[in-house]
C-alpha atoms as a printed R data frame, in Angstrom:
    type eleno elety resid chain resno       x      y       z
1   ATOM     1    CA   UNK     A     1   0.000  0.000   0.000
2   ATOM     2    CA   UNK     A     2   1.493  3.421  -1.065
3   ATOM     3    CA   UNK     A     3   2.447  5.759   1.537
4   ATOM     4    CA   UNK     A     4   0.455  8.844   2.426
5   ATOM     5    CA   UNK     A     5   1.455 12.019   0.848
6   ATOM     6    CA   UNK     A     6   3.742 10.179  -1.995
7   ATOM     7    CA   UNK     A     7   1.133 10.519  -4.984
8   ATOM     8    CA   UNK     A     8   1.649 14.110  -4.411
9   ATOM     9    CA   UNK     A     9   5.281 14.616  -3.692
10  ATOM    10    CA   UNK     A    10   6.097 12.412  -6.820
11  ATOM    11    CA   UNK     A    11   4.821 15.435  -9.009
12  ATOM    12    CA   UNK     A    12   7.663 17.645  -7.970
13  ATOM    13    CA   UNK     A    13  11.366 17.596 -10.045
14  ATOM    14    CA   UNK     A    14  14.057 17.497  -7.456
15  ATOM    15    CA   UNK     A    15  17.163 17.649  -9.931
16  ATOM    16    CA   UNK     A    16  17.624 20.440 -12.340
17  ATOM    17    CA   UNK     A    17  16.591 23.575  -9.856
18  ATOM    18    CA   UNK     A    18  13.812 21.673  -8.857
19  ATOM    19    CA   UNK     A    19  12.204 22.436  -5.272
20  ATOM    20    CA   UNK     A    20  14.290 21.287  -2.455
21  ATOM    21    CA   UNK     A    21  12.236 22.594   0.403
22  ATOM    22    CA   UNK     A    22   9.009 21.937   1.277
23  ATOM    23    CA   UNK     A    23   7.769 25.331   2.577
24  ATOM    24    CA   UNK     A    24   8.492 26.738  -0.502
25  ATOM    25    CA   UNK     A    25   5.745 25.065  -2.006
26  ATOM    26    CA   UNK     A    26   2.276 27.428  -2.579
27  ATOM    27    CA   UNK     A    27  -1.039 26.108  -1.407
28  ATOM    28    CA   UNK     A    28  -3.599 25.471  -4.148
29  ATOM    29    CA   UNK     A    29  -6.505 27.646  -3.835
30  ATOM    30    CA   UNK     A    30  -9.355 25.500  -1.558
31  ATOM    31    CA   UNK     A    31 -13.039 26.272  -0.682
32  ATOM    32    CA   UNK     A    32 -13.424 28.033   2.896
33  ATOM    33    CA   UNK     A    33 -15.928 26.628   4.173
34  ATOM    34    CA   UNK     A    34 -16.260 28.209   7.617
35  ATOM    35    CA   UNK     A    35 -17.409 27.033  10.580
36  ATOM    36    CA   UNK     A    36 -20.588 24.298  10.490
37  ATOM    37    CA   UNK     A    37 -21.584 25.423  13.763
38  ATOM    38    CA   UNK     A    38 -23.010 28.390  11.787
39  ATOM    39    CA   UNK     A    39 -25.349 25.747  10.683
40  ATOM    40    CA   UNK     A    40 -26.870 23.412  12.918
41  ATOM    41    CA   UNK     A    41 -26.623 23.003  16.571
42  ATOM    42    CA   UNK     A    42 -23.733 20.805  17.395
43  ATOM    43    CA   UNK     A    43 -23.605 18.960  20.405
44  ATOM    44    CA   UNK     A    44 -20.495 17.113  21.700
45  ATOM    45    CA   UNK     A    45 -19.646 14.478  24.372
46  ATOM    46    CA   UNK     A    46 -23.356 12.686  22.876
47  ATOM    47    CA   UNK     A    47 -23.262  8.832  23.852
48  ATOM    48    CA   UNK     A    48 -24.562  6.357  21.213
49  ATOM    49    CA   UNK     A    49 -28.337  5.603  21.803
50  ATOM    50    CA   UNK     A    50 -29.157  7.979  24.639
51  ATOM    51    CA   UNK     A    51 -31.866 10.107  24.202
52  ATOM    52    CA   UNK     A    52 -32.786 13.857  24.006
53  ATOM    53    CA   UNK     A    53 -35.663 14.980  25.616
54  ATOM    54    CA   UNK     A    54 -38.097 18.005  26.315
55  ATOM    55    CA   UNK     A    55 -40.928 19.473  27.019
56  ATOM    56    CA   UNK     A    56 -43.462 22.363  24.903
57  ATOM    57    CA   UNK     A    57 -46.480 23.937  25.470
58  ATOM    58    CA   UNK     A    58 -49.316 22.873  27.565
59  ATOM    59    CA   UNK     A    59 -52.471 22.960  25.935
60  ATOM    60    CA   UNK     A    60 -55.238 25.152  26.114
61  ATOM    61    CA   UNK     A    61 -56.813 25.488  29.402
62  ATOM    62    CA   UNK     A    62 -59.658 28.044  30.960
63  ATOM    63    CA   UNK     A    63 -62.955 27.123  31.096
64  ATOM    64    CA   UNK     A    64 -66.328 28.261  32.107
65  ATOM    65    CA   UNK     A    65 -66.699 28.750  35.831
66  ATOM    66    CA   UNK     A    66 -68.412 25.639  37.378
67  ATOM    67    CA   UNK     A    67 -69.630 27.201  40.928
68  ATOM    68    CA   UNK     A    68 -68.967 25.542  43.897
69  ATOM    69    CA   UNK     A    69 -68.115 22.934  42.158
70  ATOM    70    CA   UNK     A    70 -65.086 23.230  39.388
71  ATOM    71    CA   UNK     A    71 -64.362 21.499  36.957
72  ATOM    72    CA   UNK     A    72 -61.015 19.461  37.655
73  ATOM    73    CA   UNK     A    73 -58.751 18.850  34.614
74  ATOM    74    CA   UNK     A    74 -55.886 17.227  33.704
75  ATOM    75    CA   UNK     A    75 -54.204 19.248  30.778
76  ATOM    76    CA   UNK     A    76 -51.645 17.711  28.565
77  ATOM    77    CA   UNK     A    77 -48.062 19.175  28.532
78  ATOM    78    CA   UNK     A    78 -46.649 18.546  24.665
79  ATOM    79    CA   UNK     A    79 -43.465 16.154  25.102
80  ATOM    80    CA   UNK     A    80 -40.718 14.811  22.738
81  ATOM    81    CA   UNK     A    81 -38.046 12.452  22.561
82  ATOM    82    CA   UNK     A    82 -35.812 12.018  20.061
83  ATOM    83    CA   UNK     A    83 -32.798  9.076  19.898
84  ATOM    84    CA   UNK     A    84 -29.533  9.815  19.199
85  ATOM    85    CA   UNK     A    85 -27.803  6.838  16.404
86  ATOM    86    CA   UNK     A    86 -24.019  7.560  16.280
87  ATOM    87    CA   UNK     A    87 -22.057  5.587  13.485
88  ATOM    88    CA   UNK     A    88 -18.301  4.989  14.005
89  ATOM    89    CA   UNK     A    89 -15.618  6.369  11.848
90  ATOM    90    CA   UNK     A    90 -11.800  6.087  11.655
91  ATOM    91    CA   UNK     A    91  -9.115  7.736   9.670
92  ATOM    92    CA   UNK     A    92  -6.329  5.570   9.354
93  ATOM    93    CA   UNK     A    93  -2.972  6.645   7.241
94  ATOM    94    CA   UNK     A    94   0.692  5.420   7.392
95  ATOM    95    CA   UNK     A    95   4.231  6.506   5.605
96  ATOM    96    CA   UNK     A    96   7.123  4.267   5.057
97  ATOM    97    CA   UNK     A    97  10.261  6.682   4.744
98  ATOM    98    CA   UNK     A    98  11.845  4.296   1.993
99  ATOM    99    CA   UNK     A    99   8.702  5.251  -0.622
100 ATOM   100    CA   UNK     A   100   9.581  9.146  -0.129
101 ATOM   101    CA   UNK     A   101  13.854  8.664  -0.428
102 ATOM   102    CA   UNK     A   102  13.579  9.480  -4.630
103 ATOM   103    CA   UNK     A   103  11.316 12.475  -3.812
104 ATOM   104    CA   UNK     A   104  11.384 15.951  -2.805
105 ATOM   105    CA   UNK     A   105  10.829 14.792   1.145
106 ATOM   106    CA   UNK     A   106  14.585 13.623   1.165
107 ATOM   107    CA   UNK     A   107  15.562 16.732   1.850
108 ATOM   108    CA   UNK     A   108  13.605 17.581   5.145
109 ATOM   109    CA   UNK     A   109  14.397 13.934   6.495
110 ATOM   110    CA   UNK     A   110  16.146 13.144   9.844
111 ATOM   111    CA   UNK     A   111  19.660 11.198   9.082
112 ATOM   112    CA   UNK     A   112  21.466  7.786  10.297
113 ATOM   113    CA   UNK     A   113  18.927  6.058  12.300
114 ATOM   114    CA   UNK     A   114  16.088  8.234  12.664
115 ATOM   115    CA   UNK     A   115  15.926  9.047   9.048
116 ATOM   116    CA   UNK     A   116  12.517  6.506   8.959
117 ATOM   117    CA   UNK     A   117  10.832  9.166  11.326
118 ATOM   118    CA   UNK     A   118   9.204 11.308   9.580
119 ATOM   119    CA   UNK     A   119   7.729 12.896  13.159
120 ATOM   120    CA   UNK     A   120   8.644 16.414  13.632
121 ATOM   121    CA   UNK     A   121   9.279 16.751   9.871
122 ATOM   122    CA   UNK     A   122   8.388 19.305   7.173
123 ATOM   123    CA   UNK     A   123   6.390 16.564   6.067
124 ATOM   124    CA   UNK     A   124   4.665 15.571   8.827
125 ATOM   125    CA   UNK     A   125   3.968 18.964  10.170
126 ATOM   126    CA   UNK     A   126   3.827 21.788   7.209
127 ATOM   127    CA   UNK     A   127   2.410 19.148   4.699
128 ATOM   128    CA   UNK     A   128   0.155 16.232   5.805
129 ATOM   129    CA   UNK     A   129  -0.901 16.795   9.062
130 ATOM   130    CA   UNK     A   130  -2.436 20.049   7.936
131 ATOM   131    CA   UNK     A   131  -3.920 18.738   5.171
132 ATOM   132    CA   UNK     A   132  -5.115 15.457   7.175
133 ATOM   133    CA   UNK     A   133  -6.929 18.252   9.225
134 ATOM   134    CA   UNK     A   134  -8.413 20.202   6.245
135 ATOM   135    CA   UNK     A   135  -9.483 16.878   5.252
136 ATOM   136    CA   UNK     A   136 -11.733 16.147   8.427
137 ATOM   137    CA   UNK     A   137 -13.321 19.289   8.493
138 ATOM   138    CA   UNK     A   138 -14.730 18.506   5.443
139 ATOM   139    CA   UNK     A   139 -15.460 14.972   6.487
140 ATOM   140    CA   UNK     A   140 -18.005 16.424   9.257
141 ATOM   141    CA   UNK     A   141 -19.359 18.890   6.692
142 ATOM   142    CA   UNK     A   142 -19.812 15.848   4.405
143 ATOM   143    CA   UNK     A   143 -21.338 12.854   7.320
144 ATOM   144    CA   UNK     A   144 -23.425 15.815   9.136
145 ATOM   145    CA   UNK     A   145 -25.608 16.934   5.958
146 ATOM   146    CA   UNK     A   146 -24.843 14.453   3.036
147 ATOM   147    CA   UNK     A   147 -24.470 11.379   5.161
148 ATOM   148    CA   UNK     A   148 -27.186  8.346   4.298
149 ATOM   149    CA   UNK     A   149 -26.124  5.554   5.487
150 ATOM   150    CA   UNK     A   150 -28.262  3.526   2.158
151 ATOM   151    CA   UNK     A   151 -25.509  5.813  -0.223
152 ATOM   152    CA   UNK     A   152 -25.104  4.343  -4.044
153 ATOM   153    CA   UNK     A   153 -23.813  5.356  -6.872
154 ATOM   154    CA   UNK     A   154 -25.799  6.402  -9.905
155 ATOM   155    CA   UNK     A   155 -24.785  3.321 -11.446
156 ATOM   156    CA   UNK     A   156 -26.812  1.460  -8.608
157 ATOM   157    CA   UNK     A   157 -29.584  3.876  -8.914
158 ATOM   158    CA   UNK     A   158 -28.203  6.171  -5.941
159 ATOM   159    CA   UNK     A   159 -27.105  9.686  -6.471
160 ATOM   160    CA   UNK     A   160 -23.626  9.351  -5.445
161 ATOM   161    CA   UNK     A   161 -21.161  9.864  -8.618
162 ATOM   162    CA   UNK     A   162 -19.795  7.092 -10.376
163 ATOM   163    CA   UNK     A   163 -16.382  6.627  -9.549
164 ATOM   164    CA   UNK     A   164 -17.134  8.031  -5.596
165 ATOM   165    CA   UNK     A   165 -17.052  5.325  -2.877
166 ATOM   166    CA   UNK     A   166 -20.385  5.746  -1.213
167 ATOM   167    CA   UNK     A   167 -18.654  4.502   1.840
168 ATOM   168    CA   UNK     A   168 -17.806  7.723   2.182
169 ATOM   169    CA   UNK     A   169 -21.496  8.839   3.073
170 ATOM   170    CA   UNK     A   170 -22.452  5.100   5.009
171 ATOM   171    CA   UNK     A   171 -21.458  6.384   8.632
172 ATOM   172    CA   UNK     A   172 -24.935  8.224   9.523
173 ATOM   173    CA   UNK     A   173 -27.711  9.922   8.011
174 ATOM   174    CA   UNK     A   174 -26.985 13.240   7.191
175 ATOM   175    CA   UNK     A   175 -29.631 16.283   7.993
176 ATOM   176    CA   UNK     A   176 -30.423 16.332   3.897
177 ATOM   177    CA   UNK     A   177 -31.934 13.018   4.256
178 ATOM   178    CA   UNK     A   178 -33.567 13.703   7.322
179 ATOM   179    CA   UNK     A   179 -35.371 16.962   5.395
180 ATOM   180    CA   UNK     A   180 -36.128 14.978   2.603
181 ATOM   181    CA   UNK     A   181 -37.497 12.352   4.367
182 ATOM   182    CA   UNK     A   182 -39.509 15.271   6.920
183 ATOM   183    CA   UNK     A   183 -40.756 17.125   3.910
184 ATOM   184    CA   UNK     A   184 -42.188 14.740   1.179
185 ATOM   185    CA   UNK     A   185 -45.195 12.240   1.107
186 ATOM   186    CA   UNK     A   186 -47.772 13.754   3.684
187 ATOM   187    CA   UNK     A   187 -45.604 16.725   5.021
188 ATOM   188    CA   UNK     A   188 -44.730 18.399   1.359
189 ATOM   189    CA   UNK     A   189 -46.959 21.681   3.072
190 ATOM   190    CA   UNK     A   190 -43.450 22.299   4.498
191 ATOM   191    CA   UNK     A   191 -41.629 22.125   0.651
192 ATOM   192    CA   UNK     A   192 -41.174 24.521  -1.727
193 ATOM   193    CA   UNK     A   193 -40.559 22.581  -5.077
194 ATOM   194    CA   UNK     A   194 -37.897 24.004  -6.938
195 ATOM   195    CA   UNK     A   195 -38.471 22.671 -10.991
196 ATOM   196    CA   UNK     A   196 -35.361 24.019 -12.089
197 ATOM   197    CA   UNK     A   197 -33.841 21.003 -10.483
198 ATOM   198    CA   UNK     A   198 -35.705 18.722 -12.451
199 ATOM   199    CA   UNK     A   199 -34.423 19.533 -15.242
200 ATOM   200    CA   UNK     A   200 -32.273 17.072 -18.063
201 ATOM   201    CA   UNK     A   201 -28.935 18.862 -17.630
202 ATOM   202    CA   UNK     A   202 -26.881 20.760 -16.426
203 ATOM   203    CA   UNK     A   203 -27.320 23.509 -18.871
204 ATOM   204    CA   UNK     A   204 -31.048 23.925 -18.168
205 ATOM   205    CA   UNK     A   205 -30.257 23.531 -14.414
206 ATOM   206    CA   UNK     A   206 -28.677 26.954 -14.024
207 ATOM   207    CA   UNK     A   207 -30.388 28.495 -16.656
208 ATOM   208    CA   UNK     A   208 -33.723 27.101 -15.160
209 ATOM   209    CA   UNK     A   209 -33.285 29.106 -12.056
210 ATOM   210    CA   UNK     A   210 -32.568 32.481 -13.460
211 ATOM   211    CA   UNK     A   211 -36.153 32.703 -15.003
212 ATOM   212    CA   UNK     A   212 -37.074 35.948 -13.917
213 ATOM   213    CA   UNK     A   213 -39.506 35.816 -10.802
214 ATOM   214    CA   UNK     A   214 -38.126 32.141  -9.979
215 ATOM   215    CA   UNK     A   215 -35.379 33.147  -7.045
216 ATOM   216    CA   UNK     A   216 -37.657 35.589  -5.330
217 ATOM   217    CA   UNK     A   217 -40.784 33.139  -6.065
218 ATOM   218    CA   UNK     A   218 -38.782 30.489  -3.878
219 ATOM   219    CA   UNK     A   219 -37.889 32.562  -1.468
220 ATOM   220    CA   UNK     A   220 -41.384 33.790  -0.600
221 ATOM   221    CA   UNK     A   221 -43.140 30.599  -0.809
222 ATOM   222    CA   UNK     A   222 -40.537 29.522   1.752
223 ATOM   223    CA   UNK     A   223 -40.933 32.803   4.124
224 ATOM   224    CA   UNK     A   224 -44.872 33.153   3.600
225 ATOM   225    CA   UNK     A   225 -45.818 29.446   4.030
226 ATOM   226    CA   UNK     A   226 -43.550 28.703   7.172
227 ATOM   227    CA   UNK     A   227 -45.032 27.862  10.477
228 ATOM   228    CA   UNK     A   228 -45.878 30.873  12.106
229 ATOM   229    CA   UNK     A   229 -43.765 28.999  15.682
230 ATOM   230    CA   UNK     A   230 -40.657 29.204  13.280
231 ATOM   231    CA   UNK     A   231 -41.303 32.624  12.110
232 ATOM   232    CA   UNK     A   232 -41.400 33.593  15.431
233 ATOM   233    CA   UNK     A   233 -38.268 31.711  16.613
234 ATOM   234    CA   UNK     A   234 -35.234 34.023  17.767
235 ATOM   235    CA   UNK     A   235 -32.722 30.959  16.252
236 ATOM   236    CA   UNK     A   236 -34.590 31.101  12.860
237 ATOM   237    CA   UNK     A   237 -31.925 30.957  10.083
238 ATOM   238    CA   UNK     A   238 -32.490 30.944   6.298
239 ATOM   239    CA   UNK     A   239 -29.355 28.801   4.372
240 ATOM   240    CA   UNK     A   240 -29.094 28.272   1.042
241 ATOM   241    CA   UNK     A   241 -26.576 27.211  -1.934
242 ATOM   242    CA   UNK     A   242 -24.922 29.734  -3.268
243 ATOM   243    CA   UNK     A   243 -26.494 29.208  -7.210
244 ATOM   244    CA   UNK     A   244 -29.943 30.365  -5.459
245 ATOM   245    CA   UNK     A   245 -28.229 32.809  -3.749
246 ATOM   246    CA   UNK     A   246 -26.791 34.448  -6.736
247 ATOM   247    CA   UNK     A   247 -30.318 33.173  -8.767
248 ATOM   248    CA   UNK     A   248 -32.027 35.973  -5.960
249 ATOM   249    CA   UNK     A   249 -29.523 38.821  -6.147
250 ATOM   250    CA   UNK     A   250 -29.749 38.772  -9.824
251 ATOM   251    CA   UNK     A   251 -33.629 38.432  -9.740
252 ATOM   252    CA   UNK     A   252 -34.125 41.314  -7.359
253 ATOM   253    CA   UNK     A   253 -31.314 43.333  -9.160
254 ATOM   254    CA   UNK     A   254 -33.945 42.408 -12.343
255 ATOM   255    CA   UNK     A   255 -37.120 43.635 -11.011
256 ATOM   256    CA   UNK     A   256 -35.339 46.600  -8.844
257 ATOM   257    CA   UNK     A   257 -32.473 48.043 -10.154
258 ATOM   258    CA   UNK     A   258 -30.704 47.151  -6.738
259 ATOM   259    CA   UNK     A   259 -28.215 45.027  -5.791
260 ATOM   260    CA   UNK     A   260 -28.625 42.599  -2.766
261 ATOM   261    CA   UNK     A   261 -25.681 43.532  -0.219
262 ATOM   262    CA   UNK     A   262 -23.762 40.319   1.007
263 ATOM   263    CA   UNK     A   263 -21.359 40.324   4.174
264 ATOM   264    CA   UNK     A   264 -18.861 38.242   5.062
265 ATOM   265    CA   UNK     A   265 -19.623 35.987   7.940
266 ATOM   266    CA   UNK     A   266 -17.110 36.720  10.809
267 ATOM   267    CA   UNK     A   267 -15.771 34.348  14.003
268 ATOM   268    CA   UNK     A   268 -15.025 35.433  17.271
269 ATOM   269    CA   UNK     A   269 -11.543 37.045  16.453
270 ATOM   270    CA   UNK     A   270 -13.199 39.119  13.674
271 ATOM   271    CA   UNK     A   271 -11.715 37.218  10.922
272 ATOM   272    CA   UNK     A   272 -14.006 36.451   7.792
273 ATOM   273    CA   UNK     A   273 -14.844 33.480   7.002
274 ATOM   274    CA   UNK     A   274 -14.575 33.278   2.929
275 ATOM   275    CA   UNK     A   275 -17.135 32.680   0.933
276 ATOM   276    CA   UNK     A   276 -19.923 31.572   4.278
277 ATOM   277    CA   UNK     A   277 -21.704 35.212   2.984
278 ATOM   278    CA   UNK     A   278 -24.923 36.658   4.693
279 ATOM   279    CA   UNK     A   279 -27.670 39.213   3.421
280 ATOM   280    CA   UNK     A   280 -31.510 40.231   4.663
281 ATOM   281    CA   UNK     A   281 -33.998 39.507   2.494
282 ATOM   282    CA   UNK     A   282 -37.607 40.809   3.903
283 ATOM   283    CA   UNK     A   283 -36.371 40.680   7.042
284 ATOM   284    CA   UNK     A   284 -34.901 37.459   7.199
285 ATOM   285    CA   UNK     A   285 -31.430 36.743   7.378
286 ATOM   286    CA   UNK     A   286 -30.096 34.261   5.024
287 ATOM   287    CA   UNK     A   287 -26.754 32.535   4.610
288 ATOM   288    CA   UNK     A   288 -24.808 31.498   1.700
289 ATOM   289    CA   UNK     A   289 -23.004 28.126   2.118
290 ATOM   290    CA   UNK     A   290 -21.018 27.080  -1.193
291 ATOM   291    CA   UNK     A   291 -19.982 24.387   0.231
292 ATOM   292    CA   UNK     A   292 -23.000 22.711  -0.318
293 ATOM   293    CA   UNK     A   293 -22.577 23.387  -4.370
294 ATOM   294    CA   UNK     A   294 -18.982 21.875  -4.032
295 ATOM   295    CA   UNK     A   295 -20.349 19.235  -2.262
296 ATOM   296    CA   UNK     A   296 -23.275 18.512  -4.691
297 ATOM   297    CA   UNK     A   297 -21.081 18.888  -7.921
298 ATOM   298    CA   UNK     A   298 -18.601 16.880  -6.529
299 ATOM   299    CA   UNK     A   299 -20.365 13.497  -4.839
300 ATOM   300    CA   UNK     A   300 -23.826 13.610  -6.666
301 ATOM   301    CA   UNK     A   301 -23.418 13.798 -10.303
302 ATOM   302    CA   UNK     A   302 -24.364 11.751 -12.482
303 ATOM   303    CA   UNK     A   303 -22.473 13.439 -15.735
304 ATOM   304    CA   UNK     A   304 -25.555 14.659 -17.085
305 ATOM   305    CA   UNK     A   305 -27.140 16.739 -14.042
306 ATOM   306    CA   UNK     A   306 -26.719 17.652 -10.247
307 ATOM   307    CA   UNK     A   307 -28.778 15.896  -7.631
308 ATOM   308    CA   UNK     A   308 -30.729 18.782  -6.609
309 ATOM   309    CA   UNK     A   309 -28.204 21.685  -7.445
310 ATOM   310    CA   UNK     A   310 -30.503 24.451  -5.990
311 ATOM   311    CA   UNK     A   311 -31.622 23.845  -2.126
312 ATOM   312    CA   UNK     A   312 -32.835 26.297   0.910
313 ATOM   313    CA   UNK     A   313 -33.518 24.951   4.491
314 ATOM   314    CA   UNK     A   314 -35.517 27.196   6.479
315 ATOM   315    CA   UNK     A   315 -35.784 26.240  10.002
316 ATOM   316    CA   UNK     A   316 -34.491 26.939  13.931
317 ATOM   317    CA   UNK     A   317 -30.585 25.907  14.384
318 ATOM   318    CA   UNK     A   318 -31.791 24.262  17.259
319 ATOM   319    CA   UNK     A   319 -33.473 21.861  15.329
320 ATOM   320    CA   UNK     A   320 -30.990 20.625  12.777
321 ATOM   321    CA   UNK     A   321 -28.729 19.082  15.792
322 ATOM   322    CA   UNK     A   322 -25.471 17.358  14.808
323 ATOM   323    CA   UNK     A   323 -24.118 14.925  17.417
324 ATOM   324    CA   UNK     A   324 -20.494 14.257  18.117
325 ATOM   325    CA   UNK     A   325 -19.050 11.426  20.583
326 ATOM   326    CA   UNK     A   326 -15.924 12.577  21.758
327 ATOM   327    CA   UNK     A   327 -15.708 16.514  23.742
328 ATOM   328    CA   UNK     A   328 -14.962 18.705  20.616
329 ATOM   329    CA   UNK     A   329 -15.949 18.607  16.416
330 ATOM   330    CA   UNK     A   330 -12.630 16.952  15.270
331 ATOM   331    CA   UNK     A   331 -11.446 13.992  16.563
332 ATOM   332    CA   UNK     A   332  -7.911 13.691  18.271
333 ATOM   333    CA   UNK     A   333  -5.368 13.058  15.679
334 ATOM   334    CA   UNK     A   334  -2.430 10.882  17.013
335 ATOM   335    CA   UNK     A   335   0.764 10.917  15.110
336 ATOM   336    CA   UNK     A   336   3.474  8.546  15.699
337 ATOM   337    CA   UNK     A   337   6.541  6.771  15.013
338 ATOM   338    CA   UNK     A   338   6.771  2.806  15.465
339 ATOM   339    CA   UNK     A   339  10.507  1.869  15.806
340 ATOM   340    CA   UNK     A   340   9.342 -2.180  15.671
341 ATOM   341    CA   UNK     A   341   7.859 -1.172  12.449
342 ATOM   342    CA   UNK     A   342   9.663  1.505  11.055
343 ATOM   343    CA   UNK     A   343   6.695  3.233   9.907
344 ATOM   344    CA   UNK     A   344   4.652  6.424  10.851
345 ATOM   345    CA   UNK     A   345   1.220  6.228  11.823
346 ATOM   346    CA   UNK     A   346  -1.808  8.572  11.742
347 ATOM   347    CA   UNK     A   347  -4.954  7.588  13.601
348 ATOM   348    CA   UNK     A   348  -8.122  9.287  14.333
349 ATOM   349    CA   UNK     A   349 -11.562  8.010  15.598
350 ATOM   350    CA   UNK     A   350 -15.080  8.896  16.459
351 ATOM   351    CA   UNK     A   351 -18.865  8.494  16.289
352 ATOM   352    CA   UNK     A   352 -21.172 11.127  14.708
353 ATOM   353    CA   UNK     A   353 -24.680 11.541  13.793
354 ATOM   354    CA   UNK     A   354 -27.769 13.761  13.261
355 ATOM   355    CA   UNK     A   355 -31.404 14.461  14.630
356 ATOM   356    CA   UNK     A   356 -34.063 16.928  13.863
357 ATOM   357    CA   UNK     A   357 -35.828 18.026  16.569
358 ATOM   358    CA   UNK     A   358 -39.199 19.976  16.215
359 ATOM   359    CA   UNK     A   359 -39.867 18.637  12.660
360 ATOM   360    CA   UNK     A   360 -42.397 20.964  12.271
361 ATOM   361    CA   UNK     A   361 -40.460 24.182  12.569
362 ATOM   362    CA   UNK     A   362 -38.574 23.242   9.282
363 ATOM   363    CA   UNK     A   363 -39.229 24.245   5.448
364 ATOM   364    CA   UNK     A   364 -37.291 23.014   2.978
365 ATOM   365    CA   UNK     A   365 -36.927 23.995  -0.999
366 ATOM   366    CA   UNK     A   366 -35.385 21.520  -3.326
């Protein structure tokens, strides 16, 4: 089995003024994806198949007055309980120092006996570990809202891409099944149907949701036909891919003159956090997350069209609830040398999963 990190390091000349240190090489250009707790209410430390549970509203009480002798009741208080189903993931990696001696990662190696540790290396530390982490970020992005754990391939009549392992999506069911599953059949009052996405390619997919009156169409079936609890929910968040993002701002920029003003999301430190954009929109605040359109381009197409290229969820963050084993979003990542083995390892484990919890404060477009 090849060693981690050599498919890319093999790319590189090392002879000839070819690149002899590591740090001098430049990043390609990645999607920031920000922070998911934007999206969804994560939980950590969550043990597999405990429960979550609460109480709402009791119901109606106040009757007529019975005299001297009232009427004894014994109202109802609204309950709900909701099960937590973590699947179990690992990320496993390993380098073998002899796979890497013809490449550019010669030159950051230790020498005499320790030259098979690659620990404490430019390698290790500037190169893959960073790019191991990158890598699980995604992953949670990924398991938390495109997670099913019945994932195919198109081939297999799924909507995975060919050529994807749908292994990739088999640890839990992601919040996008969850929705779909919430809002079709007898709850499609909380769906907005978008028919650009039903369209035979591509093509017709983008050009579909640019009909003038479409975007803002969408966006006011979702706002006007929402549960009046949800409108009135402090939490209440509007998120959307960014094609109907940019389908809106260049409807209302069509029918106004005006453009829509996006911001850049900010974290704590007042940093922005590229391309995770926000606007108002009739009052309500809406998000742009293109990491959803990488993620739907990417792992479910089936060469001809997008699964469902244009999407908005309308609901409470506290509903869409993303559940974590361990106490924070990435797993630990352990890095080691084996001197019996004369290998480096890279290990990481967890369990993860989704709920919804009020199902009926959600409205979903797709």
């Amino acid at each position: 089995m090849a060693s981690t990190g050599k498919q890319y390091v093999d790319q590189f000349t090392i002879s000839n003024q070819g690149i002899m240190d590591l740090r001098e090489l430049l990043f390609l250009t990645v999607l920031q994806f920000g922070s998911i707790n934007e999206t969804l209410d994560l939980m950590t430390g969550v043990v597999p198949g405990s429960r979550l549970g609460g109480i709402g509203e009791m119901e109606p009480v106040g009757l007529p007055a019975n005299g001297c002798e009232p009427q004894w009741n014994a109202s109802k208080i609204a309950t709900i309980e909701k099960l937590w189903e973590l699947g179990a993931y690992e990320i496993a990696e390993n380098t073998c120092y002899q796979e890497l001696e013809e490449t550019l990662v010669q030159f950051s190696m230790k020498t005499g006996t320790d030259r098979a540790d690659l620990t404490g290396t430019d390698f290790i530390d500037v190169i893959v570990e960073p790019k191991l982490t990158e890598a699980m970020n995604k992953m949670i992005w990924r398991m938390l809202w495109f997670g099913d754990k019945l994932a195919s391939n198109f081939d297999d009549d799924g909507v995975i891409t060919d050529g994807v392992n749908p292994k990739l999506f088999q640890i839990c069911d992601g919040l996008f099944k969850r929705l779909f599953d919430i809002t079709s059949g007898v709850n499609n009052t909380q769906r907005v149907t978008i028919a650009a996405n039903t369209a035979a390619t591509k093509a017709l997919q983008r050009s579909g949701i640019l009909t003038a009156g479409v975007a803002t169409g969408i966006f006011d079936n979702l706002l006007y036909n929402a549960p009046i609890k949800l409108r009135q929910k402090s939490d209440k968040i509007l998120m959307v891919t960014q094609s109907l993002a940019d389908a809106l701002t260049i409807d209302i920029k069509r029918n106004t003159g005006s453009n829509l003003q996006w911001s850049a999301v900010l974290d704590g430190l007042g940093n922005e956090r590229s391309l995770m954009t926000t606007t108002v929109y009739n009052g309500q605040t809406i998000l742009a997350l293109p990491i959803w359109d990488e993620m739907i381009q990417t792992f479910e197409d089936s060469g001809t069209v997008w699964n469902k290229p244009h999407r908005a969820v309308y609901a409470s963050k506290a509903t869409l609830k993303g559940g974590i084993n361990s106490s924070s979003m990435l797993a630990d990542l352990q890095v080691w040398f084996s001197q019996d083995q004369q290998k480096n390892f890279m290990l990481a484990r967890d369990k993860v999963g989704t709920l919804t919890w009020e199902d009926n404060l959600i409205m979903f477009a797709y």
